[in-house]
N, C-alpha and C positions, 0 to 999 in steps of 0.2 A: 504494500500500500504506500501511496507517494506519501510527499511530507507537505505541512501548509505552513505558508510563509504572510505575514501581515506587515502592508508597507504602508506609509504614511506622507501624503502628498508634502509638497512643501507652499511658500503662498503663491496666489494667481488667481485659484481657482474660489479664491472666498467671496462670499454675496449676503446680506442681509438676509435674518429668517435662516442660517444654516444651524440644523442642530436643534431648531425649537421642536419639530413634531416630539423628541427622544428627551425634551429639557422638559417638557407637558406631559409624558405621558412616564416617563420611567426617574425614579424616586434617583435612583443612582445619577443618572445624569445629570439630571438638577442641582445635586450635591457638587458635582463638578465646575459645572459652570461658575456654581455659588463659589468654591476653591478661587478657582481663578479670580473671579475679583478680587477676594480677602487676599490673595497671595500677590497680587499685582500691582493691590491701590486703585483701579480703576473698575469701573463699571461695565464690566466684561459680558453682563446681560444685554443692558443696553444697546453696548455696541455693537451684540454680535445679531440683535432680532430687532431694533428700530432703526427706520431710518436713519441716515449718519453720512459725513463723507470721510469721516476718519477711518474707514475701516479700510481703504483702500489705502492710507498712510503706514508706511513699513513699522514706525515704531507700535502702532496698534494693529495691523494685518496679523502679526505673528501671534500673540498672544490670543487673538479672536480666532485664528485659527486650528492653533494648536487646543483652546477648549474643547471645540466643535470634536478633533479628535480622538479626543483622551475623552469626551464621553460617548461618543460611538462608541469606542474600546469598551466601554466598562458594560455597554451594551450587550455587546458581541460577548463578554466573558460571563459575563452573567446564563447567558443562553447556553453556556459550556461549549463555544466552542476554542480550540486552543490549539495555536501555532506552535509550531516546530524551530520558526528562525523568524528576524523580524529586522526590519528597515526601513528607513524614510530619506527623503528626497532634500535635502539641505535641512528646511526648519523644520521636515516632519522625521528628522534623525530624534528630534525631542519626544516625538511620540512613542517611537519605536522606544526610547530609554525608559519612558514609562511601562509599555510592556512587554518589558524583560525587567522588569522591577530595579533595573541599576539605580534610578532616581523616583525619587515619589514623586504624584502629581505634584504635590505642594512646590515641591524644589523644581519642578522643570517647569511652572508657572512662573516660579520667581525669574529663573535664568534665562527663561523667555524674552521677557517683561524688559529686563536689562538689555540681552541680546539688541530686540529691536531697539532701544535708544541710542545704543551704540553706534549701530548701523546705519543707523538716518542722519547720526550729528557725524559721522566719517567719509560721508559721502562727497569725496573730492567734487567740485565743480567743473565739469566738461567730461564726468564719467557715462560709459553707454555700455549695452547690451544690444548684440541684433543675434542672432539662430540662422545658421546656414544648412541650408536642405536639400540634402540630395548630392555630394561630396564626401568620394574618402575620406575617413580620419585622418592618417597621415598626412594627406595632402593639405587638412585645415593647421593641423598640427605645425608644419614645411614653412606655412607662410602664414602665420602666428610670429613666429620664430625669425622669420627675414625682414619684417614690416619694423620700422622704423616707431619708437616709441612702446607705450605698455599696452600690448594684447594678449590675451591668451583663452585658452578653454575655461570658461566656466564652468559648460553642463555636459557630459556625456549622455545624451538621452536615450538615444537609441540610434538604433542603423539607420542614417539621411537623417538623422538629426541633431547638431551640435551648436552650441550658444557660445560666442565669443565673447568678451569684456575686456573692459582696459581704458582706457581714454580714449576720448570720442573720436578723434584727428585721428588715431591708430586705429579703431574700430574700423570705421568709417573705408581707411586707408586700406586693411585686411580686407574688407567685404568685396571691393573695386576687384581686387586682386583675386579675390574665388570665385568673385561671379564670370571672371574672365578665365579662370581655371578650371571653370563647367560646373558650379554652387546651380542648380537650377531659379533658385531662389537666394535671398540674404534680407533678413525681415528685420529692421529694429524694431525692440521689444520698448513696450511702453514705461521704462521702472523710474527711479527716481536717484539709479548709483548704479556702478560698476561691480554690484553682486560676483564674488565669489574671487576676484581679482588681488593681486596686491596693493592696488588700493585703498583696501580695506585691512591691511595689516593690523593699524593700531583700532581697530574694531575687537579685533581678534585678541590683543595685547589687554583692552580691557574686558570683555568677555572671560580669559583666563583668570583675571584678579578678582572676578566674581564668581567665578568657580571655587575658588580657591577656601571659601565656606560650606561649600554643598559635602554634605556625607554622601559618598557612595553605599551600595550596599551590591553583594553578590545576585551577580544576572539567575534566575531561573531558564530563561531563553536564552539560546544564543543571535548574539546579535553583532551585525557586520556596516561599517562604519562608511562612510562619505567618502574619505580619504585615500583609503586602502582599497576598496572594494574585497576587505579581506574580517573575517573573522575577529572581534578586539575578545581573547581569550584572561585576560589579568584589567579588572577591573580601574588599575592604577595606569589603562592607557586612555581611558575615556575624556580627559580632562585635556590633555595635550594633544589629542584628537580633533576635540570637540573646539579650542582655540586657532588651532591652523584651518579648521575647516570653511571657519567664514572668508578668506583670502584663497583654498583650494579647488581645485576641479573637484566639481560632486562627478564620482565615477559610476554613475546609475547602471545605467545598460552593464556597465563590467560587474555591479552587484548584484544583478538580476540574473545575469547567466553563471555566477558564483551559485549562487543557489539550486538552480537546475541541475547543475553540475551535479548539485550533494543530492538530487533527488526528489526538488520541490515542484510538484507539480500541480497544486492549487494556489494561487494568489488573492488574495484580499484587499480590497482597498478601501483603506480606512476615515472619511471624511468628505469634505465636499469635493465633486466635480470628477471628472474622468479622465483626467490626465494621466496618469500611471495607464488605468488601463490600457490608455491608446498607445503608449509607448511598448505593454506587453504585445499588444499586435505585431510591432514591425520588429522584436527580440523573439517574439516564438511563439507559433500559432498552434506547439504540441503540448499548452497547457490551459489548465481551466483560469478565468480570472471572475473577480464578483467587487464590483462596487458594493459597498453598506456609506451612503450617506441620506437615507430616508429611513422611518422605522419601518417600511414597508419591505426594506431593501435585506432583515433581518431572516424573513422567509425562504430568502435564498439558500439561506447558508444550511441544508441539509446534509452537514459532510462530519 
């Protein structure tokens, strides 16, 4: 029998109203969200089910996000159902630590919380993201690497899909350059910083000094990190993981065929939107995948 594996989007996909049907109707989840606020300072209800346009703003997207997660999850576990490996996609790496019990809710609310202020007051001015589609890696990797100024891999998404960052003038300079190296496409993405970049170093640098409070506790799950696209087996790597990862490529697609590797042939997606799943399409169509971001979406999960 395969193994199942629950991944955890990162932001993009958040929208007003995600998470209420399961914050109304299941006791657990409303404890959650309730968490989040207490643990944040902020109004995490609020933000995450009335209108707002803060919720599109990075310092509050991540925290409004990562509730909506963490109480699907607590959803999903309540129903018994239970993963075998578990992962998220930049800020939904915090979910995944949630359920592999490395950090409690409470502590990956906090570290959220911070996270995103980090990263909205680090956001150099003239920083860009655009996603190039349909282009060898190596080849974006090539001229990453020759262009002139700070670009590099953000996202590893999937096969024909990779997200560049860096300064805009390089960005910009890189896209020119793959679209005339056969990119079918080169889209800049709407964000507000140069996500995942060196850029974002002293994000990261403070990010670490606020870990630097959080108790860890031994994983139940095994869980595989951003960075590595590999297994973090000693709890005491999670911290200097989790600081480099705001400034490193998220190695998605290379996490995802890790996992097949070891066996995983059901995937879960845990929170709003379908983004993961679309990326399981063009990584491997010999597995089963199940969004749960509605409580409707809990029916599914007969495995």
């Amino acid at each position: 029998m395969g193994k199942t594996a629950f991944m955890f989007p990162g932001q993009g996909a958040q929208y007003v109203g995600m998470g209420k049907d399961f914050y109304d109707s299941i006791p657990v989840c409303k404890e959650m969200f309730e968490l989040a606020s207490k643990a944040s300072g902020l109004d995490v209800v609020s933000l995450c089910f009335e209108e707002n346009e803060q919720i599109n703003i990075t310092e509050y997207t991540q925290i409004a996000m990562l509730a909506a997660e963490v109480a699907i999850l607590k959803a999903i576990e309540e129903k018994g159902v239970k993963a075998d490996v578990v992962a998220g996609l930049s800020l939904g790496e915090y979910g995944a630590l949630a359920a592999c019990g490395a950090m409690t809710p409470e502590d990956v609310f906090k570290v959220v919380r911070k996270r995103g202020i980090y990263m909205q007051e680090a956001y150099p001015q003239g920083g860009a993201m655009t996603a190039v589609l349909g282009l060898d890696t190596a080849k974006i990797e090539e001229i990453c690497e020759e262009t002139e100024g700070i670009v590099s891999i953000a996202n590893y998404n999937c096969p024909g899909q990779i997200v560049i960052t860096g300064e805009e003038a390089a960005v910009a300079a890189a896209a020119e350059k793959l679209s005339a190296a056969g990119a079918k496409r080169c889209v800049p993405l709407k964000v507000s910083g140069p996500f995942h970049s060196q850029l974002l170093e002293n994000a990261g640098t403070q990010l670490g000094e606020a870990l630097a409070d959080v108790t860890l506790h031994e994983m139940n799950i095994p869980y595989i990190a951003n960075v590595t696209a590999d297994y973090v087996t000693d709890i005491a790597e999670i911290k200097p993981l989790l600081t480099k990862q705001v400034s490193s490529s998220v190695r998605w697609q290379q996490t995802i065929e890790r996992m097949i590797e070891d066996g995983v042939t059901t995937f879960i997606e845990i929170g709003p939107g379908k983004t993961l799943s679309g990326f399981m399409r063009k990584i491997s169509r010999d597995v089963t995948v199940y969004n749960v971001e509605k409580i409707e979406d809990l029916d599914k999960l007969a495995i």
